[in-house]
Each structure stands twice: as structure tokens, then as C-alpha cells.
ZAMARGU-4260 file (C-alpha; in steps of 0.2 Angstrom, whole numbers, plus 5000, padded with zeros to 4 digits):
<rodrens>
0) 5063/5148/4788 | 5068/5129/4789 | 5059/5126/4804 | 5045/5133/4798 | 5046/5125/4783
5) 5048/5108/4791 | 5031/5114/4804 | 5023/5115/4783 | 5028/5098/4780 | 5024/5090/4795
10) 5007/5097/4794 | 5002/5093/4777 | 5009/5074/4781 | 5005/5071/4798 | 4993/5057/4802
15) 4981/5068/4816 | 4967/5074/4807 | 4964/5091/4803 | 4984/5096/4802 | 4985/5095/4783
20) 4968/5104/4781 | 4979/5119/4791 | 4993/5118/4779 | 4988/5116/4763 | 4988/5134/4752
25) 4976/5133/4740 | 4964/5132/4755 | 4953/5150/4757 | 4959/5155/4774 | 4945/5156/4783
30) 4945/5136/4783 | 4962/5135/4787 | 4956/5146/4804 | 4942/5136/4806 | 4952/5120/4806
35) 4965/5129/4816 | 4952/5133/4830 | 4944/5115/4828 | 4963/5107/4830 | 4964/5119/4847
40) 4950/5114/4854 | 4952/5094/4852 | 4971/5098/4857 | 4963/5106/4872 | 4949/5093/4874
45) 4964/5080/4874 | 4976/5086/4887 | 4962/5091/4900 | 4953/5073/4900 | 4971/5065/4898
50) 4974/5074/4917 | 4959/5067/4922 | 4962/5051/4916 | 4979/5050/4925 | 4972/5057/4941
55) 4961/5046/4944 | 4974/5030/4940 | 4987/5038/4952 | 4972/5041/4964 | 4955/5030/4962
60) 4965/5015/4957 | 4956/5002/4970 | 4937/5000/4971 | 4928/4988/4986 | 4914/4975/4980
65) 4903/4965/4990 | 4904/4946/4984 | 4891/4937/4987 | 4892/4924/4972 | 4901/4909/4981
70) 4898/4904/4999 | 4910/4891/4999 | 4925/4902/5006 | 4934/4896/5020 | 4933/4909/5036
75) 4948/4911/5046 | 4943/4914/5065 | 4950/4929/5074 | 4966/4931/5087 | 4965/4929/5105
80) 4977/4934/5116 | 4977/4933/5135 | 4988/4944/5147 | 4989/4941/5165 | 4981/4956/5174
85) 4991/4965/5189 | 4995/4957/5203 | 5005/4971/5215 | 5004/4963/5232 | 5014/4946/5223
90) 5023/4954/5215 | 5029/4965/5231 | 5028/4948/5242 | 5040/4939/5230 | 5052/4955/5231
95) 5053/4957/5250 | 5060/4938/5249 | 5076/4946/5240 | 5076/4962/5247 | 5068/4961/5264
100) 5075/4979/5270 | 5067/4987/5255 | 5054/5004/5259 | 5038/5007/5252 | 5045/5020/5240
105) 5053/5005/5232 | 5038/4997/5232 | 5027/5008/5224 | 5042/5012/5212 | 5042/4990/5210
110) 5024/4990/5203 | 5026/5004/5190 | 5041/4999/5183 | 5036/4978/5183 | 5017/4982/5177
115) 5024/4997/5167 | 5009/5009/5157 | 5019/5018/5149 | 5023/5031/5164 | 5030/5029/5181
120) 5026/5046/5193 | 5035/5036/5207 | 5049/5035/5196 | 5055/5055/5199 | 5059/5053/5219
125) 5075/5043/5212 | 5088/5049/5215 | 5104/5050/5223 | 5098/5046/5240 | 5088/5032/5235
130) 5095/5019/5223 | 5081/5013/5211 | 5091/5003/5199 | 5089/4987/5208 | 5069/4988/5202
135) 5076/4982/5186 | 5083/4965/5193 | 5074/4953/5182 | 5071/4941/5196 | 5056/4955/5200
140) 5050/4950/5178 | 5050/4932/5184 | 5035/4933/5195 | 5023/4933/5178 | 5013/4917/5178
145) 5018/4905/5163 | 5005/4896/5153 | 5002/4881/5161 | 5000/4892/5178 | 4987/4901/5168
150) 4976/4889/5157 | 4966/4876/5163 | 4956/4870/5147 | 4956/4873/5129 | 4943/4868/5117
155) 4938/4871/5096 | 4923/4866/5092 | 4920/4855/5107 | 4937/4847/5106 | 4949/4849/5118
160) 4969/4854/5110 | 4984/4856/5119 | 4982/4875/5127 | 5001/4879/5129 | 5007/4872/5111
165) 4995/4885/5103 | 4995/4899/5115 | 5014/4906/5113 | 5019/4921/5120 | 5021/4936/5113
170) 5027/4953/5117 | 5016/4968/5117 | 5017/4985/5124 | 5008/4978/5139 | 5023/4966/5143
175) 5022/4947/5139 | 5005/4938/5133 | 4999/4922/5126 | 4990/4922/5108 | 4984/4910/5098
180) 4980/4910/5078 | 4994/4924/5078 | 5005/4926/5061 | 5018/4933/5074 | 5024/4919/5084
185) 5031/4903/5080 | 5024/4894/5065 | 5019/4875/5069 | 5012/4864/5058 | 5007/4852/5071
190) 4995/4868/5079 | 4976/4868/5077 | 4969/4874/5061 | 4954/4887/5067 | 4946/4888/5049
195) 4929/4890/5048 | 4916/4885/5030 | 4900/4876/5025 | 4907/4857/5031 | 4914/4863/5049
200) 4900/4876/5053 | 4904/4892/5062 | 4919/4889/5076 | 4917/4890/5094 | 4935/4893/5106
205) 4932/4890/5122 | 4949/4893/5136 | 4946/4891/5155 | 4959/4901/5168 | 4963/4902/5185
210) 4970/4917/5184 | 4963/4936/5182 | 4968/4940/5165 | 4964/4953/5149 | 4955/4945/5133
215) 4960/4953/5116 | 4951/4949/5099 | 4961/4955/5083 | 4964/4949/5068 | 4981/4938/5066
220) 4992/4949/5060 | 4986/4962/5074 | 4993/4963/5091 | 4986/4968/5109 | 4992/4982/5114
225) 4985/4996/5128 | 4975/5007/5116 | 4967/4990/5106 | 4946/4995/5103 | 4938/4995/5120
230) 4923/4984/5113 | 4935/4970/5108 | 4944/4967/5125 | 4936/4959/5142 | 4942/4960/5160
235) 4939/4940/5165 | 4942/4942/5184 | 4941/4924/5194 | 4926/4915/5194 | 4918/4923/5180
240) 4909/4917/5164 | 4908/4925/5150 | 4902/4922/5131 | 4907/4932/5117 | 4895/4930/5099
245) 4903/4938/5084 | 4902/4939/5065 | 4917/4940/5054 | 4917/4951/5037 | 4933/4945/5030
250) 4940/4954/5013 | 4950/4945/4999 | 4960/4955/4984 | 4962/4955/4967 | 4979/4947/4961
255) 4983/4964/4952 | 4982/4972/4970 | 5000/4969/4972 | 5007/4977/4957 | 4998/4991/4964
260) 5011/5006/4974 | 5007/5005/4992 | 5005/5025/4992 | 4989/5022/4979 | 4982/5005/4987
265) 4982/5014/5003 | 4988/4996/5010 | 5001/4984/5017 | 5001/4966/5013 | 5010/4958/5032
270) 5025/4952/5022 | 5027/4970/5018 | 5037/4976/5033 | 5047/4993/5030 | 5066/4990/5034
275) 5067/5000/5047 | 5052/4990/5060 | 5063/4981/5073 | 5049/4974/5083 | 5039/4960/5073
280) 5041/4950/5055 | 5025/4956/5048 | 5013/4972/5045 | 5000/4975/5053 | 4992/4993/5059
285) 4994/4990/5077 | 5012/4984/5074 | 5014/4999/5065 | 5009/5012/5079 | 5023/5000/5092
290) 5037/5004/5079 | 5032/5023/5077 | 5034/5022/5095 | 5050/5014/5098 | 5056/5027/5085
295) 5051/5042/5096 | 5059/5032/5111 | 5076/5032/5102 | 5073/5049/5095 | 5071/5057/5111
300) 5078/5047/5123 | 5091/5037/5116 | 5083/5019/5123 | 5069/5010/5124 | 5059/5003/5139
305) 5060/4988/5146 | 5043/4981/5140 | 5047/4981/5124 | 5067/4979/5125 | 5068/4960/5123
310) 5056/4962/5105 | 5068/4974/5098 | 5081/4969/5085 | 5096/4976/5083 | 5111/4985/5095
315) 5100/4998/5106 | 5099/5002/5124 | 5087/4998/5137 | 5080/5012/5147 | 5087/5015/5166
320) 5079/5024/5178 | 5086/5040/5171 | 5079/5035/5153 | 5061/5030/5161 | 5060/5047/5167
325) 5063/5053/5151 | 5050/5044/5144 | 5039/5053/5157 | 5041/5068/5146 | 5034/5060/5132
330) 5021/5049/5138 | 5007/5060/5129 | 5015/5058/5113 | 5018/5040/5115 | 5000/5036/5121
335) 4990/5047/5106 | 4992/5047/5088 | 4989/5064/5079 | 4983/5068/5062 | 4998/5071/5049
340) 4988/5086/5042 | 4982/5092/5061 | 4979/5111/5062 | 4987/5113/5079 | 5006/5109/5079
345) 5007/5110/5098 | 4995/5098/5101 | 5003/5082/5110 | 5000/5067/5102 | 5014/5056/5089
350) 5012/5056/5070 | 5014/5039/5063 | 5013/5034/5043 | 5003/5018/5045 | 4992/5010/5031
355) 4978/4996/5035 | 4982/4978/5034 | 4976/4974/5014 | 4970/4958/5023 | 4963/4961/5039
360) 4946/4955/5040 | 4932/4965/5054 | 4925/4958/5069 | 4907/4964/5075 | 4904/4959/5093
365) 4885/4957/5093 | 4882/4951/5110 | 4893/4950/5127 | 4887/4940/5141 | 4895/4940/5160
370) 4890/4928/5173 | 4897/4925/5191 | 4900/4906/5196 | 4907/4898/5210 | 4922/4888/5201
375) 4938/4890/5206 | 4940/4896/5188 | 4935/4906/5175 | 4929/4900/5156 | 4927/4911/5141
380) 4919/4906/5128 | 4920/4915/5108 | 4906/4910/5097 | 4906/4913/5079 | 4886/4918/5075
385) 4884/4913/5059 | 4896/4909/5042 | 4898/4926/5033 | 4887/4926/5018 | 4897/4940/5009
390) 4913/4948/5008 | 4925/4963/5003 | 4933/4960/4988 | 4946/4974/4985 | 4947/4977/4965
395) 4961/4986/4953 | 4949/4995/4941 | 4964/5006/4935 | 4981/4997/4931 | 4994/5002/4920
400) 4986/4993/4903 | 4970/5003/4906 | 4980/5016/4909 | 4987/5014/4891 | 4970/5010/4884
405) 4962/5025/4891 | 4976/5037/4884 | 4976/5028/4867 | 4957/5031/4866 | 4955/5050/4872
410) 4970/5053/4855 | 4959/5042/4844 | 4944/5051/4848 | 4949/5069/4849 | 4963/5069/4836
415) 4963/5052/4827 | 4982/5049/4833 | 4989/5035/4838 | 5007/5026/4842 | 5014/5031/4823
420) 5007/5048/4825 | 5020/5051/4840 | 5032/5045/4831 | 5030/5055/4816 | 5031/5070/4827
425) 5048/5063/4834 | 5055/5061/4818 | 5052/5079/4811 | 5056/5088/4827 | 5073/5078/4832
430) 5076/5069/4813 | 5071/5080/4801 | 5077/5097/4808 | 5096/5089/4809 | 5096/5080/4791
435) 5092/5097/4782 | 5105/5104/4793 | 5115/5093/4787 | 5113/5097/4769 | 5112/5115/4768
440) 5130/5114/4762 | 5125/5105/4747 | 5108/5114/4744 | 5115/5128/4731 | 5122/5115/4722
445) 5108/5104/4721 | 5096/5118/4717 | 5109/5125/4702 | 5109/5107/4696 | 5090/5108/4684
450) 5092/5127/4682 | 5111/5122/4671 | 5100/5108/4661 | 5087/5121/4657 | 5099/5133/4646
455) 5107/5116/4641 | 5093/5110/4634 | 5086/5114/4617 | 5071/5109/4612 | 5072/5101/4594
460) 5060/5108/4582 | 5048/5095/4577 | 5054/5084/4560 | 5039/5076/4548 | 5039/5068/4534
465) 5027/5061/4522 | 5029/5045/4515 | 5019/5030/4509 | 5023/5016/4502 | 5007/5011/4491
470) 4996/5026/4489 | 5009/5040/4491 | 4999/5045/4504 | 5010/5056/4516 | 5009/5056/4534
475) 5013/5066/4548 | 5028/5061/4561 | 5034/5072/4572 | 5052/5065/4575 | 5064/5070/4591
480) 5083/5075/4593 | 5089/5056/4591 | 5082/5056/4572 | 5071/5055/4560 | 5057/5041/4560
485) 5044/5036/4547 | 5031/5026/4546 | 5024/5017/4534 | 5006/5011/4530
</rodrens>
């Protein structure tokens, strides 16, 4: 009966509408069901757009816009990398001045395991008869040309630079290469600035080489690596020129953006890396995939191949030739990645959590040209169309303050409730319920206390006199139990 009792009081005080209309007696009670079945509905009206609401802040949080209101944006220009192609017969000449009794199965083993893809068939006919371990020497990994064996010429925007102070090596899946505008290797103030805007024009990078090499365009914080998009990677053989037009749609974010969880932005800023990466300093979603497959490397086969050993951070073992042939077992599931929700489980293929880059702008290759010379080199040449005249722009349209506003609203409009009201309902449900606990001890006593003063109490019976103090006019007084009074006129 208390509870219910203090349910009464709690409706006929609360400060959401249509409680006290529920509560109060002298109400006829088909307007108490009415309000009863209006309160329901607005209760039920409340909670199933308050779902909504927060469903579509936990999911629907980040809107794109195109901005097109200020052109005065710098541009940053793309990546390049530049990998020295395969060279077999060198590299087998070069091991035959070390090793000049060595077979062919050694050779054919040599030129898997130096320009390693990520398999090695020849790999399997070691055994104990034939000692493959001295594959692994790393005078055969010394045979790569070094930069200045490679580039002839760099130019930006028809000014020459120093190729080799902005071309730093890097290690990809694909072994050792050389990238420029890259947020992954070594951070020189003194390197060129390739920024494009409305004073410099679009930018132009033009290299020359002397060697057969593989051409990448990414974004900075992206790599080169042997699955990179077909349409942004070139084969520059020697004596070849080539020239490359491209647009750039770069996107920018909202400040609010990183207050945003990475599981609703469906992002990753570079600077942030997940603990675990021991590859490279910075995210991107190419760097990504490499760690994922380091991680099935060690999973599997305890070690990690030798392309990528020297990158990795931390106490772990290169792969021998015992460990390369355990990667053999794996290579479809290093070499493609699977969809986490893919129907067939037995498909091969590696599962990999990676988000996009929240910074990685899109490059459009709109025209590739390809022309033999007869230089004893080859020159590419990357030509930025035009300066974008738009942009992504990724929005929060959802944080926590709208959140709160929009939670705030849908009780104010179905229910007229606010902050106070929640309150009140604390107070009567945890406060309310204890202090009359409390005092059930003391309520017979307080209830006896007006009853005693009832039989206690006798009424006096009204006194009046009549006096006057002219006329002898008497008037009525009707006096109390602390005495008489009269009046005079």
C-alpha cells in the first residue's frame, strides 16, 4: 500500500503532463482511462523515436559534402614510388662470383627467394641433399641498384631537386623502393615541398632512370605494394617515355571528426596506428593489409619472410627455408583478402579489419601516354590536369551535444519532461520509498496525536454580552475560552 500510495503522490505531483490528470479522484474515470491511454501512447511515442534517435547517432554520425565555396585550398600532390624490376641473369651472374660450383636448381631457387612474390615452387626440392640455406646470404640482397645507380634527373615544376635526398627507400612487400612525398620515411625539412594552389598552378614531377623499374601513385600515407590498383602503376622498361595526366579529389574533415569512435567514423587518422602494427609509424589502408599479413605469417608459421623482416619491429624470426615453405601453404591467404561476413568459410582468402585513411585524397588517371625513344634512358613525366575546383568535406552531423538536444526535445514534445522531471522520478522511487520506511515506526503515534486533541478539545459555548456606554444599546460579542470581551460604542 505504501508503494502505491507513493505511485498516487508521484502522479498527482509530477511535472510530465497528463500524470496528475490519472491521479486525481474526483476525476469521472472514463477521463482518467482517456489520459491513461493518452499518457501510453506518448510514453510509447517517446521510447520508439528515442531508438531511432540513438541509432542513428551510433550509426549515421558522418555525412560527405562537396565544398566548392573557397578555391584557395592548397593541393598536396600524390606519392611516387619507384622499385627496380627483376633482374634474374645479374643477379645469378653476381652469385656465380661467390659461388662458382653452384647448380641451376640453386639458381632458379636464387631468383625466387631474392625477387620473392610471395611464393617460391622452387623452394620445395630443398632438402637434405641439397643445402638451400646459402640463398639467404645477403651478399645475393646487395645486388639491388641504389639510388643514384637508378635516377638520372628529377625535376618539380621545371626545377631540377636533388633526386636521392627526396627519394628514401622504403620497404614494401615487393622488397626495397624509393618514394618520394611519403609520411613513412624520414621527415626532412630541407626536402621539396610538392604543394600545389592558385599562385604555383597545378604541379608537374618529372624523374629520368636508367634502369627498368615499377612506377606507383598513392597517396602519402599509402604504400606500393604487389596488389596496389592496376590503373595507378606503370612498367617503365629502358628507353621509354611515358606521361601521366591526373586530377586530385582531396577530402578535408570537420574538427569534431576526431571525437568521433573509429568504429562509427569508419576511419583512421595516420597517427592512429593500432598497438599491435610492427611495420610502419602511421595508418593507412595498404599498411593495414602488410600488418594483417605479418600477423598470419606469425600465426602460422612462427616467422616472417625476409622481404619484410628488416621493417618489423620487435623480437621475431625470419623465415628459412623450412619457414618459406610454410608460407607456400598459405600464399592464397596472404595474396587475397575476404570479406568478414563472406558466406563461404572455406574460401581462401585472409580477413583483415582495416578502415580507410580519413585523409586520403583520390587520384583519377585521365590519360596515359607511352612513347619509344632512343635515349639510353627513360623519363616519366606526372602532370597534374588542372587544380581541383571542389572537395570532400567529411561532416559530424550527430555528436554527443545533439545527441542530448535531440533526446531533450522527443521528452519535451511527447511528454513535456525535462532534466527535473527525471529527477523527480529518482527522488520518489529511491528517496521517497526509504524516508516513509523510515517512519513507519513513528506513524501510530503521529497519527494518534490530533485524534487525543480532538476529545481533549471542548468547544466553549459562545459568551455575549450587551453593553453600551451612551445609549444602552447592547451588542452582540460572541467571546472564546480565554474570556469575555465587550465592546463599546
Amino acid at each position: 500500500m505504501r508503494i502505491l500510495k507513493n505511485i498516487n503522490e508521484y502522479f498527482r505531483h509530477s511535472t510530465i503532463h497528463g500524470l496528475h490528470y490519472i491521479a486525481e479522484e474526483n476525476r469521472h474515470w472514463t477521463e482518467r482511462v482517456f489520459w491513461t491511454v493518452a499518457v501510453s501512447l506518448s510514453l510509447w511515442g517517446t521510447m520508439i523515436i528515442t531508438v531511432s534517435s540513438y541509432k542513428d547517432f551510433r550509426e549515421h554520425s558522418i555525412s560527405f559534402a562537396v565544398e566548392t565555396t573557397y578555391l584557395r585550398w592548397n593541393t598536396t600532390f600524390p606519392a611516387f614510388t619507384v622499385c627496380e624490376e627483376d633482374d634474374p641473369e645479374y643477379v645469378w651472374e653476381e652469385f656465380k662470383k661467390n659461388h662458382p660450383n653452384a647448380t641451376d636448381k640453386i639458381g632458379r631457387i636464387l631468383e625466387e627467394i631474392v625477387y620473392y612474390k610471395g611464393i617460391c615452387n622452387s623452394c620445395e626440392e630443398c632438402n637434405q641433399e641439397l643445402d638451400c640455406s646459402v640463398v639467404f646470404d645477403k651478399k645475393n640482397f646487395e645486388v639491388f641498384a641504389l639510388c643514384k645507380e637508378i635516377f638520372t634527373f628529377c625535376e618539380w615544376n621545371g626545377q631540377t631537386f636533388d633526386c636521392c635526398a627526396n627519394f628514401l627507400p622504403l620497404i614494401t612487400d615487393t622488397g626495397t623502393c624509393f618514394t618520394i612525398n611519403s609520411i613513412h620515411t624520414r621527415q626532412d625539412p630541407n626536402r621539396i615541398k610538392m604543394i600545389s594552389n592558385r599562385e604555383t598552378g597545378p604541379g608537374t614531377l618529372t624523374i629520368g632512370v636508367v634502369r627498368n623499374v615499377l612506377v606507383c601513385m598513392h597517396s602519402s600515407s599509402d604504400v606500393c605494394t604487389s596488389s596496389h590498383e592496376r590503373q595507378k602503376k606503370w612498367n617503365v622498361e629502358f628507353g621509354e617515355s611515358w606521361t601521366v595526366l591526373f586530377n586530385v579529389l582531396e577530402i578535408v574533415n570537420d574538427p569534431l571528426v576526431h571525437k568521433i569512435p573509429i568504429t562509427r567514423r569508419e576511419c583512421r587518422f595516420p597517427e592512429e596506428k593500432p598497438d599491435h602494427y610492427k611495420l610502419f609509424k602511421y595508418y593507412s589502408y595498404s599498411t593495414c593489409v602488410l600488418e594483417c599479413q605479418v600477423l598470419k605469417m606469425l600465426e602460422h608459421c612462427k616467422c616472417i619472410n625476409h622481404i619484410l623482416y628488416p621493417a618489423v619491429s620487435g623480437n621475431f624470426t625470419q623465415c628459412d627455408i623450412n619457414g618459406i615453405k610454410c608460407l607456400n601453404e598459405i600464399y592464397l591467404d596472404l595474396v587475397k583478402l575476404r570479406a568478414k561476413h563472406s558466406e563461404n568459410e572455406n574460401e581462401p582468402g585472409i580477413i583483415c579489419d582495416c578502415s580507410a585513411d580519413c585523409k586520403e585524397p583520390d587520384q583519377f588517371v585521365i590519360h596515359v601516354e607511352k612513347k619509344e625513344t632512343k635515349k639510353e634512358s627513360s623519363d616519366i613525366k606526372f602532370v597534374m590536369q588542372t587544380l581541383p575546383n571542389e572537395r570532400l568535406r567529411r561532416n559530424v552531423i550527430r555528436s554527443k551535444l545533439d545527441l542530448v538536444v535531440s533526446l531533450g526535445g522527443i521528452a519535451g514534445l511527447f511528454l513535456g519532461a525535462s532534466l527535473i522531471s527525471a529527477v523527480e522520478l529518482l527522488v520518489h522511487v529511491f528517496i521517497r520509498i526509504w524516508t516513509a520506511h523510515s517512519l513507519t515506526g513513528h506513524s501510530n503515534v503521529l497519527e494518534d496525536i490530533p485524534r487525543q486533541r480532538k476529545k481533549c478539545f471542548k468547544k466553549p459555548s459562545s459568551i455575549v454580552q450587551y453593553t453600551s456606554s451612551e445609549s444602552g444599546k447592547k451588542l452582540p460579542y460572541y467571546g472564546k475560552d480565554y474570556g469575555v470581551a465587550t465592546v463599546f460604542i
